[in-house]
C-alpha positions in Angstrom: -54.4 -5.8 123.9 -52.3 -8.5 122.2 -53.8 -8.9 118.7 -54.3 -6.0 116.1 -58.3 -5.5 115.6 -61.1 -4.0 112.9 -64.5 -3.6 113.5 -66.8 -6.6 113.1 -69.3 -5.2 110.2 -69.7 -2.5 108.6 -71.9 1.1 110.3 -72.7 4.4 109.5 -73.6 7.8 110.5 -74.9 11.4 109.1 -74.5 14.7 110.3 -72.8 18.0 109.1 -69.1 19.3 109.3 -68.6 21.4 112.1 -66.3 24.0 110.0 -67.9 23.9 106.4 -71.4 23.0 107.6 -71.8 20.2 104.2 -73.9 17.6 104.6 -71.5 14.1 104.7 -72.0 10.5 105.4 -69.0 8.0 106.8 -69.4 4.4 106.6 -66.7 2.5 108.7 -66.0 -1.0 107.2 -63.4 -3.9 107.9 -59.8 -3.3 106.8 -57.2 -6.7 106.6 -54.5 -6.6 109.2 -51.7 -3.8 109.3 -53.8 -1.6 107.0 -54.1 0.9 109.5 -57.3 3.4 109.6 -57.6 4.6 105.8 -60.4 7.5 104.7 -61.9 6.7 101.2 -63.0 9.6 99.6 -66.1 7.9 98.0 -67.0 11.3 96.0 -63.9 10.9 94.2 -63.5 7.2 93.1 -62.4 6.2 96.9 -59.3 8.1 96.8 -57.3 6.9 99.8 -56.0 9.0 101.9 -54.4 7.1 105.1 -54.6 8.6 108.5 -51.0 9.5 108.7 -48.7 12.2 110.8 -47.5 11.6 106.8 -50.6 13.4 105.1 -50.9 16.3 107.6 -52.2 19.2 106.1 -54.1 22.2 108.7 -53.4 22.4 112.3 -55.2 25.2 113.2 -58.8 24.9 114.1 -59.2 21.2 113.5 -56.9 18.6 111.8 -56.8 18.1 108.2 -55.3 15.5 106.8 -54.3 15.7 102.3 -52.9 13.8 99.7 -52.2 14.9 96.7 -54.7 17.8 96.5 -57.5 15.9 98.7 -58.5 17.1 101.5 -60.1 15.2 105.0 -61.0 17.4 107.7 -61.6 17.6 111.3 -60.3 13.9 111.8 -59.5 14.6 115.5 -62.8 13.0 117.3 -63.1 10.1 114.9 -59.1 9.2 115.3 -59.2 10.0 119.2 -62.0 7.1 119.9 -60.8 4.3 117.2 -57.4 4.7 118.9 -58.4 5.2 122.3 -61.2 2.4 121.8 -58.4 0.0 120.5 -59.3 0.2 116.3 -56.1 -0.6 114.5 -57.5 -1.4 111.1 -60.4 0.5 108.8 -61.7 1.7 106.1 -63.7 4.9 106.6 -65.7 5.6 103.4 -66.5 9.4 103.6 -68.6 11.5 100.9 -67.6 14.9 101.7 -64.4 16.7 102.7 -65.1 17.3 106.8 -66.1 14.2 109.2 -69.5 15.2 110.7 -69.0 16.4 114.0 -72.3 15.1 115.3 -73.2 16.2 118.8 -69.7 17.6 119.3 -67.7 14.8 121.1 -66.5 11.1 120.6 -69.3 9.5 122.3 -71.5 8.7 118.8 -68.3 7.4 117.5 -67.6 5.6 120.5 -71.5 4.1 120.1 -70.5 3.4 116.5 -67.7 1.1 117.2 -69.9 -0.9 119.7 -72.8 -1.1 117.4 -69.9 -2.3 114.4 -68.4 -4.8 117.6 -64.7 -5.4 117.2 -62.9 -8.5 115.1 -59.6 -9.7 116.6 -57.2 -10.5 114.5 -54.2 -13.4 114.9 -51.3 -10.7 114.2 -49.5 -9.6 117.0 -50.7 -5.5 118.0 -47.2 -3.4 117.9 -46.6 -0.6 120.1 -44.4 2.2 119.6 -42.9 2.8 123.2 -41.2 5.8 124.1 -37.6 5.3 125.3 -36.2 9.0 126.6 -38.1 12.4 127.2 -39.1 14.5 123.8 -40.5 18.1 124.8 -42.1 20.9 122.3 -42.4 24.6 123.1 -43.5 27.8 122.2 -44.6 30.6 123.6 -45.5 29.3 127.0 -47.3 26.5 125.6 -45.2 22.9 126.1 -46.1 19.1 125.5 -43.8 16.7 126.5 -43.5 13.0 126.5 -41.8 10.6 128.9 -41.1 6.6 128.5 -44.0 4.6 130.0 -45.2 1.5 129.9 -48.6 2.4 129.4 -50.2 5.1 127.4 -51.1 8.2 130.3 -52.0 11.7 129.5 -51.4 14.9 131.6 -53.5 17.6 130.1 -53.4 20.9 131.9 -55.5 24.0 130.3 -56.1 27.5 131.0 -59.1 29.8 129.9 -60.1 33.3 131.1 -63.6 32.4 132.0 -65.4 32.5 135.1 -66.5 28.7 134.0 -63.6 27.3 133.0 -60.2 28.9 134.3 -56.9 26.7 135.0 -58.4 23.2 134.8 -56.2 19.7 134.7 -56.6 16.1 133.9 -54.5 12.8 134.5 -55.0 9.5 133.9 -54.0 6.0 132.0 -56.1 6.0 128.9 -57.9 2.5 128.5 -61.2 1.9 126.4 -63.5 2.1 129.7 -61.6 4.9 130.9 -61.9 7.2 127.5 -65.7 5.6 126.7 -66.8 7.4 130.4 -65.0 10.3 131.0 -63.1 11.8 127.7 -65.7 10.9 124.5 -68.6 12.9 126.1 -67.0 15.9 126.2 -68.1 18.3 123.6 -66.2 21.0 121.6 -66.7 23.8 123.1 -66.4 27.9 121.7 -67.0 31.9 123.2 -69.3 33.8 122.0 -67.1 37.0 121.7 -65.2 35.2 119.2 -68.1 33.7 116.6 -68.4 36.5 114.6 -64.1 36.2 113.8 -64.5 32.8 113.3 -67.4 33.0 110.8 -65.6 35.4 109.1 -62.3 33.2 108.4 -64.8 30.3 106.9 -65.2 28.5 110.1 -67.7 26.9 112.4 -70.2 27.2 109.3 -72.4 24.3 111.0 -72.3 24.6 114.7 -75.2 24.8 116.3 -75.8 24.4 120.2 -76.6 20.6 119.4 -72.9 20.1 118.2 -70.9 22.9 120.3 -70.3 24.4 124.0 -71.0 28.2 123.9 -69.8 30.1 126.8 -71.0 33.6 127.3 -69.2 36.2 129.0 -70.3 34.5 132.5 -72.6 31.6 131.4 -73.0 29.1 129.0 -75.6 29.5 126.1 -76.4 25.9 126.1 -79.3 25.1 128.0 -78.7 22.0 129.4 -75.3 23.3 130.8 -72.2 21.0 131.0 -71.5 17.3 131.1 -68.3 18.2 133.4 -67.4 20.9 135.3 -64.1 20.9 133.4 -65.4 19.4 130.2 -63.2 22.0 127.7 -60.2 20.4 129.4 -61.7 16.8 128.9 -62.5 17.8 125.5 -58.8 19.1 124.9 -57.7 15.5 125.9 -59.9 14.2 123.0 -58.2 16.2 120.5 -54.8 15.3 121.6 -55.4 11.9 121.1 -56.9 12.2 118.3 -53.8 13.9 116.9 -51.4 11.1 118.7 -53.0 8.5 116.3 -51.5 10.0 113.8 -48.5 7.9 114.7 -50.4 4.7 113.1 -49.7 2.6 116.2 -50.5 2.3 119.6 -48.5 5.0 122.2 -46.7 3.4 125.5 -45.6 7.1 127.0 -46.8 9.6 129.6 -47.8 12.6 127.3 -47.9 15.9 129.3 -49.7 18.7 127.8 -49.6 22.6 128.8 -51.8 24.9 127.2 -51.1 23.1 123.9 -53.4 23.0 120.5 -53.4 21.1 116.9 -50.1 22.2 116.0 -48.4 21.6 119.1 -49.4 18.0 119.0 -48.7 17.4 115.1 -45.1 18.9 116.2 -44.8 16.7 118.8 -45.7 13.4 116.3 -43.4 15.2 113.5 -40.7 15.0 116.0 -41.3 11.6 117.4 -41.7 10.1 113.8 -38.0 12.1 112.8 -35.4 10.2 115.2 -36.3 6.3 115.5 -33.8 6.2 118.4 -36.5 7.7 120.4 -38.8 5.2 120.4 -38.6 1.4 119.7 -41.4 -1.1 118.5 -42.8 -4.1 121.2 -45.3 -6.6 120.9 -47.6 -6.9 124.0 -46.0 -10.4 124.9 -42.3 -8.3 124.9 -43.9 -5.4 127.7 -45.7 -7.9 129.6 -41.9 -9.8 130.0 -40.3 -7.1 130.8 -42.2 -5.7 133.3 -42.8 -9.0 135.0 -38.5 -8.9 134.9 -38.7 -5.3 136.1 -40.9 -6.4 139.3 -38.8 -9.7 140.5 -35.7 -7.4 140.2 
């Protein structure tokens, strides 16, 4: 994609936060070029609060971005499918502290952005490409990133289920890739562990319309799954919902073992530290150099 984007009119949707269970409504609207995706908190006079590795606040069931004592929550679907989708500019008006979670995946976002249609802009799209490996570890968990000219994603996980197991995905993420076989993936939970999550505050409005729910050797929902290895696929949404945090498009090949919220936001943190890691290209600069790379 050569030229930075927004969406082409303004949409909407309703639904409930998946962790505090409040009603909320976001409305996504056109933003001018090199804005960047922006939450307005519309309950409090439109505070901004920029989706930023910046404003990072809560990695630990969901992503929660603040600023100055406001809170957004559960970003992770919302970002994962502008960026994946190719969004580089909005405004996402928001009455409530949590983005709805829907039916659980990206797909109702990714309807949203094709209901809004997309507006190309005349500014050239810049890409942060990675130039040498980064890697992030901690107890047996690992992400790492190597240079790429195109954004790819290994995403290995590993789940002591009779359903779900070691599971792994790979492929280049492009907008008809992500739209078919990442955004319908749901969240996804185990019923032996509701009752601890309820009693930290979470998960306050999941339902089986909005959540997987495995059983000790079943799932509780019953139209079953969308994939055989769907928490993996859904894994693979949140990471790149937590990559956008970057604020511009990724060219790297991000491998993922086992890792969560934090992981990823330690990843970005690290990325966003050194600028000799990376380095900034237009599309018309990649295209160039790669067309060198193959008469060489």
């Amino acid at each position: 994609m050569r030229f930075e984007t927004t969406v082409q009119r303004p949409v909407e949707a309703t639904g409930v936060g998946l962790h505090s269970g409040v009603p909320v409504t976001i409305r996504v609207t056109p933003a001018p070029v090199s804005t960047g995706i922006v939450f307005l908190r519309t309950d409090l006079e439109n505070f901004p609060i920029p989706a930023s590795w910046r404003h990072v606040a809560r990695v630990s069931y969901a992503t929660s971005l603040m600023r100055k004592g406001v809170l957004i929550s559960t970003t992770e679907h919302l970002l994962s499918v502008f960026y994946s989708i190719g969004i580089d500019n909005a405004y996402i008006e928001i009455d409530n502290l949590e983005v709805p979670i829907l039916d659980g995946s990206g797909s109702p976002f990714v309807e949203l952005i094709r209901e809004a249609g997309i507006r190309h802009y005349r500014r050239k799209r810049r890409y942060l490409r990675i130039r040498r490996p980064i890697s992030v570890e901690d107890r047996g968990k690992r992400i790492t990133i190597l240079p790429d000219d195109a954004f790819r994603l290994t995403c290995d996980t590993n789940f002591d289920h009779p359903m779900v197991g070691r599971q792994s995905l790979e492929m280049e993420v492009t907008p008809e890739g992500y739209a078919s076989e990442i955004a319908p993936a749901r969240t996804f939970g185990f019923e032996n562990e509701l009752d601890q999550m309820r009693n930290m505050g979470l998960i306050r409005g999941a339902t089986l319309a909005n959540a997987v729910c495995f059983t000790p050797n079943g799932v509780l929902n019953p139209e079953g799954l969308r994939f055989p290895d769907e928490c993996c696929r859904h894994k693979a949404l949140d990471l790149i919902g937590d990559l956008a945090l970057i604020g511009k498009p990724l060219l790297g090949h991000v491998i993922a073992e086992r890792a969560g919220h934090a992981m990823h936001a330690a990843l970005v943190a690290r990325i966003m530290s050194d600028p000799t890691l990376y380095e900034i290209i237009t599309f018309d600069q990649l295209a160039t150099r790669v067309a060198h790379a193959l008469m060489s």
